[in-house]
C-alpha positions as CSV (number, residue, x, y, z in Angstrom):
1,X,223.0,235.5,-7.1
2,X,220.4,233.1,-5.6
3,X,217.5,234.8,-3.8
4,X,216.7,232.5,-1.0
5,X,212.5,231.9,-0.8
6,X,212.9,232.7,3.4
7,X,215.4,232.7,5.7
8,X,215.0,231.1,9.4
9,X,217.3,232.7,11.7
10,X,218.3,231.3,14.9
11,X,218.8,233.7,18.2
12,X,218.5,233.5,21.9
13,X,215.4,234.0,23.7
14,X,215.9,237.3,25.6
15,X,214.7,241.1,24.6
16,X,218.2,241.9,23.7
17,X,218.5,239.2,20.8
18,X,215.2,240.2,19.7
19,X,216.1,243.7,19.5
20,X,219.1,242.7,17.6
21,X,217.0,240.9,15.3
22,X,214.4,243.3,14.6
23,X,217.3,245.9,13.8
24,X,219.2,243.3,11.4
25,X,215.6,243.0,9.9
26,X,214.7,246.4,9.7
27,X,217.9,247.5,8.0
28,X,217.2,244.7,5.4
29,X,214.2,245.8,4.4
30,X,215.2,249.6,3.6
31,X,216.9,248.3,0.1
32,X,215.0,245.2,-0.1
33,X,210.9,246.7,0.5
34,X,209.9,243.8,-2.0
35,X,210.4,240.7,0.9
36,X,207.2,240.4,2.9
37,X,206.9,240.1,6.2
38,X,207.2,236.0,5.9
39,X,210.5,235.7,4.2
40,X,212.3,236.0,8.0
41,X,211.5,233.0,10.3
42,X,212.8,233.5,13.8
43,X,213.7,230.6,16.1
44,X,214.5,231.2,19.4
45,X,217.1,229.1,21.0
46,X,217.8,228.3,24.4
47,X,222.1,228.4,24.9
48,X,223.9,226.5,27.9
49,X,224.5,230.2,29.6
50,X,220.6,230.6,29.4
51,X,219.5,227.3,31.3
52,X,222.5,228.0,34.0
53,X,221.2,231.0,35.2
54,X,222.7,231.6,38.7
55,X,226.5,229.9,37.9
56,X,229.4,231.6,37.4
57,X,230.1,231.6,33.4
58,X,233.7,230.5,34.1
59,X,232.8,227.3,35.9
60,X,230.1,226.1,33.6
61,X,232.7,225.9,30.2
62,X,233.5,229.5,29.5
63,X,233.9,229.3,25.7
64,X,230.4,229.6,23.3
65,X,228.0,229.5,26.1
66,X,225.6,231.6,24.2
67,X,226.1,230.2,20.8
68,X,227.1,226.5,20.9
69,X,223.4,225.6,20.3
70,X,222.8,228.9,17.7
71,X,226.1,227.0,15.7
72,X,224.9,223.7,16.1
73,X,221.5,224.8,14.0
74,X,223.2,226.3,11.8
75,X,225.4,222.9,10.9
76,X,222.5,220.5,11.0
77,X,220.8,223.3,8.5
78,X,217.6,223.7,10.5
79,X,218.5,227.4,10.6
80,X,220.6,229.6,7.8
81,X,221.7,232.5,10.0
82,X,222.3,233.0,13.8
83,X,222.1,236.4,14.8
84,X,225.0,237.1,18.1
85,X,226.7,239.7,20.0
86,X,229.8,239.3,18.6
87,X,231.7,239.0,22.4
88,X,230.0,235.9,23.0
89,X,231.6,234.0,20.0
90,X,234.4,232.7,20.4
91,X,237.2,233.9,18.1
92,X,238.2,230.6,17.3
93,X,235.2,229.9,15.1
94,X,233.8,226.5,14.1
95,X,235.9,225.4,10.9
96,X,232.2,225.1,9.2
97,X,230.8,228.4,9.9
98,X,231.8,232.4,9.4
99,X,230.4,235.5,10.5
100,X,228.8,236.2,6.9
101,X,227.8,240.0,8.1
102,X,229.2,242.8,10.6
103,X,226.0,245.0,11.4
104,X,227.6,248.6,12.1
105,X,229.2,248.5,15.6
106,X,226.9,250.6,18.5
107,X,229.6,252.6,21.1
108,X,231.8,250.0,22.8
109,X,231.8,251.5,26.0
110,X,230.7,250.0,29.6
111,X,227.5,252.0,31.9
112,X,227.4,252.3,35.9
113,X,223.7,252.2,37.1
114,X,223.8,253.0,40.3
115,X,220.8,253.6,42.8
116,X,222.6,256.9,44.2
117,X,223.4,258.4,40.9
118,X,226.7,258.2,42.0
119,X,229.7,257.5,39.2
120,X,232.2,254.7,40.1
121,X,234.3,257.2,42.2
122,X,232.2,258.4,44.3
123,X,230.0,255.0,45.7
124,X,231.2,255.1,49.1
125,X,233.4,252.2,50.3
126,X,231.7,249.1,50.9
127,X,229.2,249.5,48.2
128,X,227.6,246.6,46.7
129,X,228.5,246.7,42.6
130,X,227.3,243.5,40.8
131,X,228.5,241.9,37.5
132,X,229.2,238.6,36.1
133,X,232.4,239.4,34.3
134,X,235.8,238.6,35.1
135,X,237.4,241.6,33.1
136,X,234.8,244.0,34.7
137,X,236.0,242.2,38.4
138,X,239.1,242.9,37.7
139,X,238.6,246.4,36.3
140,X,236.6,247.5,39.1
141,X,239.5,246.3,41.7
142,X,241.9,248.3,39.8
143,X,240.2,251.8,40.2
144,X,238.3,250.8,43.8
145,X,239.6,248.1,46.4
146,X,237.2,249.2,48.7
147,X,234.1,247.8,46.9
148,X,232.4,245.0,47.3
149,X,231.8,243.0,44.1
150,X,228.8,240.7,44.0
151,X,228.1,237.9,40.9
152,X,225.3,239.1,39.1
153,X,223.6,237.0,36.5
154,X,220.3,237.1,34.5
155,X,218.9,239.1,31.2
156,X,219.4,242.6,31.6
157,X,215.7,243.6,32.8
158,X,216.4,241.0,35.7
159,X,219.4,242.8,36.4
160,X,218.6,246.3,36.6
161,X,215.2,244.7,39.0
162,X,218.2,243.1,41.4
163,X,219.5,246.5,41.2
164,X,216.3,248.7,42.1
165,X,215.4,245.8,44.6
166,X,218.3,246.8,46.1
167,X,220.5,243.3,46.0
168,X,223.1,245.8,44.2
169,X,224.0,249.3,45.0
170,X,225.2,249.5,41.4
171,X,225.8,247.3,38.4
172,X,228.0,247.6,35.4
173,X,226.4,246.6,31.9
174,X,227.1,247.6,28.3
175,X,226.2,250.5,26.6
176,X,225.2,248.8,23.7
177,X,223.1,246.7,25.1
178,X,221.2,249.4,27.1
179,X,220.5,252.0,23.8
180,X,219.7,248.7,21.8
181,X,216.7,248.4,24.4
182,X,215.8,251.9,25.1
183,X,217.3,252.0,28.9
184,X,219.7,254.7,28.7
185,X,217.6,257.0,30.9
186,X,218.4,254.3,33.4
187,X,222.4,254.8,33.1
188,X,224.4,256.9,35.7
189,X,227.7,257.2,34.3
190,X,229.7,255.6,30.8
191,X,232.2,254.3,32.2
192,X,235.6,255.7,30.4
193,X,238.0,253.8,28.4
194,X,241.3,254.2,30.6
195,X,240.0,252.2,33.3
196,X,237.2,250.3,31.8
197,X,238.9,249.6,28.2
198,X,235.7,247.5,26.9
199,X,236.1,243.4,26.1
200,X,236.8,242.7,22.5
201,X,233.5,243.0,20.0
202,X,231.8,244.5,22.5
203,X,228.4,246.6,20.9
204,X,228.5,244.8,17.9
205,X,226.5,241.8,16.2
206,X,227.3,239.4,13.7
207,X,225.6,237.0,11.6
208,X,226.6,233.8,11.1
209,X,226.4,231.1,8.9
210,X,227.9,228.0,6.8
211,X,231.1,228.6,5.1
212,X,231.0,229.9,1.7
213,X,227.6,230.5,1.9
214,X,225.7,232.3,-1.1
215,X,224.0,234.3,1.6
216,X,227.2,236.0,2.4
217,X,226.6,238.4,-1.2
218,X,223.3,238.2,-0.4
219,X,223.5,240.6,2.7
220,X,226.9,242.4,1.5
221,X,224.7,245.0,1.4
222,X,224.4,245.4,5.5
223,X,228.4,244.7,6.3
224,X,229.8,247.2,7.7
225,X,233.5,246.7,6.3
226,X,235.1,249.8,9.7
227,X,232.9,247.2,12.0
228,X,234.6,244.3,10.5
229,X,238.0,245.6,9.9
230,X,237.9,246.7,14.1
231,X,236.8,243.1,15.2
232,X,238.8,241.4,13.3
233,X,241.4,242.8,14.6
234,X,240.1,242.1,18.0
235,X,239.3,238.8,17.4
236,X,242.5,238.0,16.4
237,X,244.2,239.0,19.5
238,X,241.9,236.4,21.0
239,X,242.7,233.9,19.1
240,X,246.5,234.4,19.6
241,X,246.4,234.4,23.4
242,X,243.7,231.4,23.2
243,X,241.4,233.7,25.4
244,X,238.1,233.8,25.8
245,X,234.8,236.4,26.7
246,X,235.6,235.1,30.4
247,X,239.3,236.1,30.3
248,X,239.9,239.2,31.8
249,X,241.3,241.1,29.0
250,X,240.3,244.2,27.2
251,X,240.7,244.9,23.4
252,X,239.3,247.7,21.5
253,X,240.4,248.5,17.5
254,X,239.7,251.8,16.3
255,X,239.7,253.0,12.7
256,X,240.8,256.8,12.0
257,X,241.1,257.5,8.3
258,X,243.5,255.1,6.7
259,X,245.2,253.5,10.2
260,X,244.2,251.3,12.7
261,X,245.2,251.2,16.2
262,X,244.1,248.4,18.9
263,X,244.4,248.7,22.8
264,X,244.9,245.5,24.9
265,X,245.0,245.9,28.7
266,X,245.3,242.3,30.5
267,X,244.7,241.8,34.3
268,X,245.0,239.6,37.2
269,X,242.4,238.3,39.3
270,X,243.3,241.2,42.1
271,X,242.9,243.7,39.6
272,X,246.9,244.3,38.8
273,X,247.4,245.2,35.1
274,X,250.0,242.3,33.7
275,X,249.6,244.4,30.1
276,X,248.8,247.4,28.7
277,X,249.9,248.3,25.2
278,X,248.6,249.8,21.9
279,X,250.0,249.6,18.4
280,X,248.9,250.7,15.2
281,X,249.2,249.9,11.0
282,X,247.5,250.3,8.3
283,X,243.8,249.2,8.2
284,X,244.2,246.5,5.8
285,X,246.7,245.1,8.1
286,X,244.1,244.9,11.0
287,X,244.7,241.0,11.5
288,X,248.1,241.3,11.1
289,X,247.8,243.8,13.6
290,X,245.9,241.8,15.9
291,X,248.1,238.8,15.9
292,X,251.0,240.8,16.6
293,X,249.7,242.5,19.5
294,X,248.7,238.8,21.1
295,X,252.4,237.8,20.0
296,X,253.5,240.6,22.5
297,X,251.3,239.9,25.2
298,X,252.6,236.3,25.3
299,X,256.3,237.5,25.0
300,X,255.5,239.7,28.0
301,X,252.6,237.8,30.0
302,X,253.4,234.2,29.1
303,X,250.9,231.3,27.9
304,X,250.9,229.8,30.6
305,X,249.9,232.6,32.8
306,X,246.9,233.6,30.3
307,X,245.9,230.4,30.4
308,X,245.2,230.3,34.1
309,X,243.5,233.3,33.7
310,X,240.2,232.0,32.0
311,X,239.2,230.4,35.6
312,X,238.7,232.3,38.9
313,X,239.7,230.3,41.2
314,X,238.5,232.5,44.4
315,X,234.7,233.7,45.5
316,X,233.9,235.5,42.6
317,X,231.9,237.8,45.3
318,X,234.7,240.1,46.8
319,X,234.5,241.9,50.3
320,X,237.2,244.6,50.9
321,X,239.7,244.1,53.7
322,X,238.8,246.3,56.7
């Protein structure tokens, strides 16, 4: 095996991606102590979802709005790696790149912060509870009507500020993201799986790079094969329905000794569950899995329907009927 002389990667500039990074780094470097502190060059890029801070993400091209650029390094080879949170790829991947890596998979879950302390059944109607995700929209509609939902964009420290400025009454973030940056003293309440079944990759981070790269072996080390197995799986029921991260679908895979078993909830823009299912095999059959569990959600929902579902074609703010 080639050992490469450094190694630029490529990530977003927000605290998040760094924190990301540094993990990725620091896990390196406990079976590789010999690789100064040089051999990782980081680049920070700026993504299409970063410059268009206050749009909605479904009017502004939905699909790789956090990685188009990261790729797009990576191809022209000013960077070997880009370092993403794994929901923001799109499952469809670029013919000329592959995730190379699965870093072990934080808890999946979604968080309430909320200025009360209150949990997402007791806010009292007419609260203010901001997010810039479709699936969470709809989530949150199904459980409480009598919210108000308001879009809520910006890096995570700018969010929880909108929050304590109070612009929000409560917002809904991952969990992931939150322990990744030390914030979990600010959460109120993990939001449970039933009604908040998380989007697909959610808590984990891959890295990417050229197909049939030689860095692939090189990091083996760091894959985390019950990470890779899981998101597969929910990759591939992405790529079956030709969703994407602005979709409001939820897919989780879970791994428990030798099976695998993925849930898929699908929902409306009112917050009406079209599809709820969950199906299990072995885990070596995880992608099998995953495409037969999008094959059932088009036998059920339709194409054409999931298709419409990428864009919401309402006020993504929402203001409950007196």
């Amino acid at each position: 095996m080639t050992k490469p002389a450094k190694i630029a990667i490529g990530i977003r500039k927000s605290k998040l991606s760094i924190a990301q990074t540094n993990n990725f780094i620091s896990e390196f470097k406990k079976n590789n102590a010999s690789y100064d502190e040089n051999f990782f060059q980081v680049k920070t890029i700026q993504t299409t979802g970063d410059v268009n801070r206050s749009h909605r993400l479904d009017q502004i091209g939905g699909k790789g709005l956090f990685t188009k650029e990261i790729e797009e390094n990576i191809i022209s080879g000013k960077i070997d790696i880009g370092i993403h949170s794994l929901k923001d790829l799109p499952a469809s991947e670029h013919s000329d790149l592959e995730i190379i890596c699965w870093l072990k998979r934080y808890v999946s879950s979604d968080a309430l912060i909320s200025n009360s302390g209150k949990g997402i059944s007791e806010l009292p109607s007419g609260a203010v509870v901001g997010t810039s995700s479709i699936r969470r929209r709809a989530q949150i509609l199904n459980v409480r009507q009598d919210l108000s939902i308001k879009l809520l964009r910006g890096n995570v420290d700018t969010r929880i500020q909108k929050l304590k400025d109070h612009k929000y009454d409560a917002i809904v973030l991952s969990l992931a993201g939150m322990q990744r940056l030390n914030l979990e003293k600010e959460i109120t309440e993990v939001l449970d799986h039933e009604n908040f079944l998380p989007a697909a990759c959610q808590g984990a981070v891959g890295i990417q790079s050229k197909s049939n790269s030689h860095l692939k072996e090189f990091f083996s080390k760091l894959n985390h094969i019950k990470t890779q197995f899981e998101c597969s799986a929910e990759r591939e029921v992405l790529k079956t329905i030709k969703a994407n991260c602005n979709s409001p679908v939820s897919v989780f895979a879970e791994i428990k000794g030798e099976h695998i078993t993925i849930s898929c909830q699908l929902f409306d823009h009112n917050g009406e569950i079209l599809f709820k299912d969950s199906m299990s095999d072995e885990k070596y059959n995880c992608l099998q899995l995953g495409k037969a569990m999008g094959e059932q959600i088009i036998n059920i929902v339709g194409q054409k329907k999931i298709n419409e579902l990428d864009v919401l074609n309402n006020d993504f703010d929402y203001t409950p009927k007196v």
